[in-house]
Structure formats: structure tokens, C-alpha cells
C-alpha positions in Angstrom: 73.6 -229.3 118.2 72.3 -226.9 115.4 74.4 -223.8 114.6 72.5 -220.6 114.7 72.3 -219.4 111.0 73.1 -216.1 110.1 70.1 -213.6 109.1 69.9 -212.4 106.1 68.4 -209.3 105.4 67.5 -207.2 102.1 68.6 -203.4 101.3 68.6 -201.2 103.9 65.2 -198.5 102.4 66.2 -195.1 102.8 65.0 -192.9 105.3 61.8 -190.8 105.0 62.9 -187.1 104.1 62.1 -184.6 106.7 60.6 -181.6 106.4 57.9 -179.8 104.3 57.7 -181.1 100.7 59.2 -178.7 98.1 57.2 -175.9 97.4 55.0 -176.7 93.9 55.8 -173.6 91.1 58.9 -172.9 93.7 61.4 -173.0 90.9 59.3 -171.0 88.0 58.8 -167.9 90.7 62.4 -168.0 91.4 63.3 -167.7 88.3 60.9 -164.6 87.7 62.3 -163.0 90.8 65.7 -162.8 89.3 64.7 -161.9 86.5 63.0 -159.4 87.6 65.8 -158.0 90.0 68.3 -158.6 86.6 66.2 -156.2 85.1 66.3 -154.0 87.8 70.3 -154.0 88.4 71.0 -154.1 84.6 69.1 -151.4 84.0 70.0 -148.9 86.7 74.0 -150.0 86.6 74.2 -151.0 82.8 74.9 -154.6 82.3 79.0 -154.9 82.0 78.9 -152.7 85.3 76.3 -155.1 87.1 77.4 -158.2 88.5 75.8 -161.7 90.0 76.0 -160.5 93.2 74.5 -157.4 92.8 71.3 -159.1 91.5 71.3 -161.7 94.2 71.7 -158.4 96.8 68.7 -157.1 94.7 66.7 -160.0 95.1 67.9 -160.8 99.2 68.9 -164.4 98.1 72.6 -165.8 98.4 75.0 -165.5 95.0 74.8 -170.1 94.7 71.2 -169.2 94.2 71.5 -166.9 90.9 74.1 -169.6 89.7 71.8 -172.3 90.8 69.1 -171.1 88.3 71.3 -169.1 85.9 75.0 -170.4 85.5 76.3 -166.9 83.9 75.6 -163.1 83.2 75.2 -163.5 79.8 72.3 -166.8 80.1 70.9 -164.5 82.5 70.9 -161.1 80.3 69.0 -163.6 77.7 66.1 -163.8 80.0 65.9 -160.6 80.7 65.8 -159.4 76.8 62.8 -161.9 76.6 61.2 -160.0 79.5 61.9 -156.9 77.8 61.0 -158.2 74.5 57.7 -159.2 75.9 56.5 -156.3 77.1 57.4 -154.4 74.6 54.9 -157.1 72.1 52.1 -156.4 74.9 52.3 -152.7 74.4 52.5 -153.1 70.5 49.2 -155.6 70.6 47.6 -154.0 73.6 45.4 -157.6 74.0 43.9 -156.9 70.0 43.1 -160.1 68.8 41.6 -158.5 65.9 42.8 -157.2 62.8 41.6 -153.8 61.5 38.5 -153.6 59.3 39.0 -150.1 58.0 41.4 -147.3 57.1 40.1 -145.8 60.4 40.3 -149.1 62.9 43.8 -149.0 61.8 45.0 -145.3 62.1 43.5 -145.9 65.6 45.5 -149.3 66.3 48.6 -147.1 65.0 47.5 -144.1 67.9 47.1 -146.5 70.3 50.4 -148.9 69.9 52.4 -145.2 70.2 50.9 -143.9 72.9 51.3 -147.3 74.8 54.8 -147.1 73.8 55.1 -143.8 75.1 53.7 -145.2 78.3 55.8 -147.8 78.2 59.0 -146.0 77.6 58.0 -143.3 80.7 57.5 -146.0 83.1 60.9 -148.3 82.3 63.3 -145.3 80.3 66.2 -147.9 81.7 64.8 -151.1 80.6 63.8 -150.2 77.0 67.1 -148.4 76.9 68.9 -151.9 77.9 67.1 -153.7 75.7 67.0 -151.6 72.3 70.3 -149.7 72.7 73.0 -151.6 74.9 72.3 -155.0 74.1 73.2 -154.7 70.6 76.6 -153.6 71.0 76.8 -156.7 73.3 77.4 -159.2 70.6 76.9 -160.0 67.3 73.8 -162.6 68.6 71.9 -160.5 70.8 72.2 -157.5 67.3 70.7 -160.6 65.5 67.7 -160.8 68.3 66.9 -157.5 67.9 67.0 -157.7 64.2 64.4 -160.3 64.6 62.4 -158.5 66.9 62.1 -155.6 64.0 61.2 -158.4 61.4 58.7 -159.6 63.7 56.5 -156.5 64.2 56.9 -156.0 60.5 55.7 -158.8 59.8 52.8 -158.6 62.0 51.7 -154.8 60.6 52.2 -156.0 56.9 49.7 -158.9 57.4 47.7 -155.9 58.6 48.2 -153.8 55.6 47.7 -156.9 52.7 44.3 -157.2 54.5 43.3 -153.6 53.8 44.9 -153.8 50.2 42.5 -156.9 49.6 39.6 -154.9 51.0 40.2 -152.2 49.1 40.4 -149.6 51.9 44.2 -149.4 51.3 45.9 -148.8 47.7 46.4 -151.9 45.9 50.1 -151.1 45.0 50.9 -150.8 48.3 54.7 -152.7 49.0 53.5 -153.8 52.5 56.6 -155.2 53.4 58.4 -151.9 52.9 55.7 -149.4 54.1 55.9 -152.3 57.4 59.6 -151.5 58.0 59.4 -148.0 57.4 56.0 -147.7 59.5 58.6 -149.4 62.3 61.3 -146.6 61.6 59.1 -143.8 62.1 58.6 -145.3 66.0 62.2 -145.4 66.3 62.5 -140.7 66.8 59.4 -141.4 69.4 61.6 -143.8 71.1 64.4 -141.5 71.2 62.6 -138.6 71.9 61.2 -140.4 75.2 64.1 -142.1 76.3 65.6 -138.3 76.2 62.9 -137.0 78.6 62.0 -135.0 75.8 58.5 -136.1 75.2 56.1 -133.6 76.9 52.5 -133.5 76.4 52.6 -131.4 73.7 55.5 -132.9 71.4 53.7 -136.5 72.1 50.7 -135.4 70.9 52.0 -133.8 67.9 54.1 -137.6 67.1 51.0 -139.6 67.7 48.9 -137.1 65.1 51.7 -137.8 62.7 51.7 -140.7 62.6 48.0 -141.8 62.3 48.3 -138.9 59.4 50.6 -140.6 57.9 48.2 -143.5 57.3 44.7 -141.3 56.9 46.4 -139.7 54.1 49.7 -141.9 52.7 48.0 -145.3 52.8 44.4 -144.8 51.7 42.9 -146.7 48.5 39.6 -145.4 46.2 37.3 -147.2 48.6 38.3 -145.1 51.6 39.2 -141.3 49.6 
């Protein structure tokens, strides 16, 4: 009589998940939305005052999920500089692609970048606040950011500048890279005198003229007198 001979039978295949499929772009709009609250809390509460759970109460998820995406304060505050960061490049470029063609294309790209920034400043005092004030006192890396971030925008307005000095509509002993940084330093009182709630109608009006005097009249070369 034969013996019956055991079966033998491969790896058992997992089971079939259940449920909807995750979500596609689920994890990049999570991310946003913390950021976002992040913002938010830091900028109301200050950031060493704000804590994880006060952005996950912001954002009506659990605390795992901010850890989930962001493992620490700090990682998170990063983001929301580069939030901050970005918005303040928007206002400065306003969607110009191009660069000025004459003394008077740039005293108007000057007027508009302050008055944007004024804008700006009005609509998010806490934000701008968080991210050109508080931050730096942070650490000695997020100081080094915000170095960068003033290098950057002088960098962009000096390759503004060397193309008027080539065109002859600016003088040609112009030291772009200085008149860049101290174009810069002359946004920082506007900045100040928003974030103060100082900056009425009038007194903007009157910081915008200066500064698109400044280049009518400090900047101009022989082609444009």
C-alpha cells in the first residue's frame, strides 16, 4: 500500500491590503499644512514659546503626525524660514522676469519692490518679524541664512546695476556691489518702520519717493542727465 505523501506548498502571498489606496500628493500637502500652521503658531507665540503640540492643535491633526513629517522644532522652524524666505523673494521680484532697460524701468522696479514689501509686511507683521528679527538670535546657522538671504538680493540688484553701467544709463564708476548692499540697507528703516505700525499713508509715500530719488538722481550716468 502506497503512503500518502505530504503536500508541499510554496510561500504563503500576502494578503491584498484593504482599503482606499494612499492618497497621491497626500504627503507634499501635509507637509504644507504644517508648515503653514508652524508659521502661524510661531508667529503669533514666538518660536521658543510655541511648542509641537501647539502646531498640531493648529493644524487639528495628532502630535505623531508633526513628528511623523518633522522629527523636531528646530527641522521644522527651517521650513518655515524657507516659507518666509520665499515670499519675501516673490515680493522683491513681483513675477519680473526682466531686467530694467533704463534709469526709469528701474526707479520703477525699486517703487514697486517697496511698496510690495510694505504690503507684505502689513499683511504678515508676525511672520516677517520671525523671520528677519527672531531667528537670528536663534543660532549662529539660521544668522548665517539670513546673511545669505541679504547676499542674495544683492547680488540680484547689482547684476541689475552692471547692466545699466554697460548701457550707459548708469555712471560707469558705479561699485555695484556696494551701492547693492547699501540699496538693501536703505529697505531695512521701511521694514522697521512697518513692523512698528508706523507706516501710514503718508510716511510710506514719502519712503517709496526716497528711494526711487535716490536712484533718479544718485545713480544716473551722461546718457540719462
Amino acid at each position: 500500500m502506497e503512503s500518502a505523501s505530504t503536500p508541499t506548498t510554496g510561500p504563503a502571498k500576502p494578503r491584498a491590503r484593504r482599503g482606499r489606496p494612499p492618497e497621491l500628493g497626500l504627503a507634499e500637502r501635509r507637509r504644507h499644512q504644517l508648515v503653514e500652521s508652524a508659521c502661524a503658531v510661531f508667529a503669533e507665540h514666538g518660536y521658543e514659546t510655541a511648542s509641537m503640540s501647539d502646531v498640531a492643535k493648529h493644524a487639528g491633526v495628532g502630535q505623531g503626525t508633526v513628528y511623523r513629517y518633522f522629527p523636531s522644532k528646530r527641522e521644522l522652524l527651517d521650513h518655515v524660514l524657507d516659507h518666509g524666505v520665499e515670499r519675501m523673494l516673490d515680493a522683491v521680484t513681483g513675477g519680473e522676469a526682466t531686467q530694467a532697460e533704463s534709469l526709469e524701468d528701474l526707479s520703477g522696479q525699486i517703487s514697486g519692490i517697496a511698496e510690495r514689501l510694505f504690503t507684505l509686511i502689513e499683511a504678515e507683521p508676525n511672520l516677517l518679524k520671525l523671520v528677519l528679527v527672531e531667528a537670528s538670535a536663534i543660532d549662529d546657522e539660521l544668522k548665517a541664512r539670513l546673511l545669505g538671504l541679504e547676499n542674495t538680493l544683492s547680488a540680484m540688484m547689482a547684476s541689475y546695476l552692471d547692466k545699466g553701467v554697460r548701457a550707459g544709463w548708469l555712471r560707469e564708476d558705479l561699485d555695484t556691489e556696494m551701492v547693492a548692499h547699501g540699496m538693501n540697507s536703505m529697505v531695512v528703516p521701511g521694514f522697521l518702520l512697518a513692523l512698528r505700525g508706523d507706516a501710514t499713508a503718508e510716511r510710506r509715500a514719502r519712503y517709496v519717493t526716497t528711494l526711487t530719488s535716490f536712484v533718479m538722481f544718485g545713480l544716473r550716468g551722461p546718457e540719462a542727465a
